[in-house]
C-alpha positions in Angstrom: 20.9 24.4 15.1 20.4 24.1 18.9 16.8 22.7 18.2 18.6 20.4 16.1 20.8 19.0 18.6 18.5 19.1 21.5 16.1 16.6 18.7 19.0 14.5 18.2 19.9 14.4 22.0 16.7 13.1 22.5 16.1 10.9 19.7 19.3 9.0 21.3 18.0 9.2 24.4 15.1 7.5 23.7 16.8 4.9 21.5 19.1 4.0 24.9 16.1 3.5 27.0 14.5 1.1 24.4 17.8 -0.6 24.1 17.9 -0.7 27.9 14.3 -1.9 28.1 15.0 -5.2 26.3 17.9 -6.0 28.2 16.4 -5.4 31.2 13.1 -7.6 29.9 14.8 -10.4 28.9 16.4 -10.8 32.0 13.5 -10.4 34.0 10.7 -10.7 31.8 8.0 -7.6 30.8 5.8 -7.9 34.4 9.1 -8.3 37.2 11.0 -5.8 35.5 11.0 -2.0 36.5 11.1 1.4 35.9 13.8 1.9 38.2 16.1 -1.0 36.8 15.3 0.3 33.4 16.7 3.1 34.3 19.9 2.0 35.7 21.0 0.2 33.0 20.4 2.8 30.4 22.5 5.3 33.7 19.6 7.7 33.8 17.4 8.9 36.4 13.9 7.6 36.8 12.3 10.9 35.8 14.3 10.9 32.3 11.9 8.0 31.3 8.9 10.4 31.9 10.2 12.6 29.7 10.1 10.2 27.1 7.3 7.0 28.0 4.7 7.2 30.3 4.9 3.5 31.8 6.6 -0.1 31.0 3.6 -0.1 28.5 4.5 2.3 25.6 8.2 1.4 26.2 7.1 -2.2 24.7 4.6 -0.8 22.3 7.6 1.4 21.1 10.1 -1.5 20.5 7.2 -3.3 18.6 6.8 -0.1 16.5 10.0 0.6 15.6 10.1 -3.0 14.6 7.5 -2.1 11.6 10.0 -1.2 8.8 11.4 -4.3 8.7 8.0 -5.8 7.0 8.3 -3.8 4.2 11.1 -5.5 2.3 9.0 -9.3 3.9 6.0 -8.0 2.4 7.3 -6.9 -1.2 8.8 -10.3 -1.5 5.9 -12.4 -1.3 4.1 -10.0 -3.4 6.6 -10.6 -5.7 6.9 -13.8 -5.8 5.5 -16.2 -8.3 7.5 -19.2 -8.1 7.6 -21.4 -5.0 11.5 -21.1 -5.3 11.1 -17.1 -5.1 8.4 -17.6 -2.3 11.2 -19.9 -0.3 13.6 -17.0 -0.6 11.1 -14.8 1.0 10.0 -17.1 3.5 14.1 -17.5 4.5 13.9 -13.7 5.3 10.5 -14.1 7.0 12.4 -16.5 9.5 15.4 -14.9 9.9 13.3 -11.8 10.9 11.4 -13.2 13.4 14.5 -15.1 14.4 16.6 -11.7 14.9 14.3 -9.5 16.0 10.9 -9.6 16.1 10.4 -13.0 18.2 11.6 -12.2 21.4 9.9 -8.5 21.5 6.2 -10.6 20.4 6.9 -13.2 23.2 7.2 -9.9 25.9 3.7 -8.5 24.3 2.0 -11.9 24.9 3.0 -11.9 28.0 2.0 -8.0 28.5 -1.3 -8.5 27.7 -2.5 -10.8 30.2 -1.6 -8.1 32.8 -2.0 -4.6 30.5 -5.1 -4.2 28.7 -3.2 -1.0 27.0 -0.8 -4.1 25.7 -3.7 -6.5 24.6 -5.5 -3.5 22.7 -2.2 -2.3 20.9 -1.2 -6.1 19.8 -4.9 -6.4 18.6 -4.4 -3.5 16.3 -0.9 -4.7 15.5 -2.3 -7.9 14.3 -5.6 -6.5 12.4 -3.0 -4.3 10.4 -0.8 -7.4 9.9 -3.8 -8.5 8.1 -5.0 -5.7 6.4 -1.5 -5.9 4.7 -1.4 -9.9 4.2 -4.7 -9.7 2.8 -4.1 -6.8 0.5 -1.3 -9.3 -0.8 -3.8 -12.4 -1.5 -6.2 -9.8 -2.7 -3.5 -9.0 -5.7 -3.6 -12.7 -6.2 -6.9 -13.0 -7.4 -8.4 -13.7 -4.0 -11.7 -12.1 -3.0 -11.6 -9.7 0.0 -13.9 -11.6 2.0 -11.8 -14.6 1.2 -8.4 -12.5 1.5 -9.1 -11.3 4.9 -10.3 -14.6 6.7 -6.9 -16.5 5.1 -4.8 -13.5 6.3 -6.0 -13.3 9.4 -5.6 -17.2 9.7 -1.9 -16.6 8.5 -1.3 -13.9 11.1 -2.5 -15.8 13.9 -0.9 -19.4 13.0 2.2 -17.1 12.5 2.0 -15.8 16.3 1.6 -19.0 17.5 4.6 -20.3 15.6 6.8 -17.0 16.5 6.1 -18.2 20.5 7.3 -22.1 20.1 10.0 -21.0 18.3 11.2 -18.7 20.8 10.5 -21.1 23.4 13.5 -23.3 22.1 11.1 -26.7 22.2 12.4 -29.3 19.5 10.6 -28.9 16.1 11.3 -29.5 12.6 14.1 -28.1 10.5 14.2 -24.7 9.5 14.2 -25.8 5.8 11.1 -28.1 6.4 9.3 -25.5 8.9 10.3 -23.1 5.6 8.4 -25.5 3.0 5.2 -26.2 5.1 5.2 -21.4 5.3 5.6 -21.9 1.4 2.9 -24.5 1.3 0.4 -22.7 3.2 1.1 -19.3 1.7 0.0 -20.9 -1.8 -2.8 -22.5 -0.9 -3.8 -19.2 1.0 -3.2 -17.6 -2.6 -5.1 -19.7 -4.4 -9.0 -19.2 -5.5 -10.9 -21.1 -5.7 -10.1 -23.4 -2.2 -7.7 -26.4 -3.6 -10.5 -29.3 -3.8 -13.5 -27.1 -4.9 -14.6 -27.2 -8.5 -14.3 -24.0 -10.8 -17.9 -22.2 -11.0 -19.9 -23.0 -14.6 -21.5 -20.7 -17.0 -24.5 -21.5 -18.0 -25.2 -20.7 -22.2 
């Protein structure tokens, strides 16, 4: 029982420091902020962080982990999907997601990694698993691996880049339009053999 409580102690320690971390990080952004003022705000000594993260490093590694469940349900819908109005719905939840939560965390790794090599290694993995997963996905589609893989890790990349103007706040198009042209290149991504290209003949 006491082993328990001492895990759950912990466990909501930890979570209070994360919670702390993103506050402090969006006001002061991933390289100004600080142990110290992480620490504050969460009203915890310095030395409590130690216990639980070893720099500002795995604190942001952490927040993008814990972040990871929520692709399940993302991913299960497009592999689901076989309409475009089913692969709309999905795509709605793929920007709501990235507008509630994962956005502004990706925006802090970008920035990470131009200072933390730790950072840039860990969001290189984060993305090659990203595509490991879309391409499994296209891969169910009929797409060959080769195939799957470069058109997943075009996805993944063009999605990054989409996840950092959005969070920007820059004028683009609707969400509704910005959700058709995800829907558009999702089933062209899907599709095999490349849109233009001819079907292969047999010879008899």
């Amino acid at each position: 029982m006491r082993t328990s409580l001492r895990e759950a102690q912990r466990r909501l320690t930890r979570d209070r420091l994360l919670e702390s971390a993103l506050r402090v990080f969006r006001r002061r952004g991933f390289i100004a902020a600080t142990l110290d003022e992480i620490a504050a705000d969460a009203e915890v000594n310095r030395g409590t962080i130690y216990l639980h993260f070893a720099n500002k490093a795995e604190i942001l590694s952490a927040l993008v982990t814990a972040l990871d469940p929520g692709f399940g349900p993302l991913y299960d819908a497009l592999a689901r999907a076989r309409t475009r109005v089913e692969l709309g719905r999905a795509f709605d939840g793929v920007l709501r997601f990235w507008d509630e939560q994962l956005g502004e965390v990706l925006v802090l790794v970008r920035e990470a990694s131009f200072v933390d090599a730790s950072i840039a290694d860990f969001h290189a993995r984060w993305r090659q698993e990203h595509t490991r997963r879309m391409g499994a996905i296209l891969e169910g589609c009929g797409v060959p691996p080769d195939a799957a893989e470069a058109r997943a890790f075009a996805f993944v990349c063009m999605a990054g880049e989409l996840i950092h103007e959005l969070k920007r706040g820059r004028p683009g198009p609707s969400r509704a339009a910005l959700r058709d042209a995800l829907v558009d290149l999702f089933e062209a991504g899907r599709t095999y053999p490349p849109i233009g290209c001819s079907q292969p003949t047999t010879s008899r």
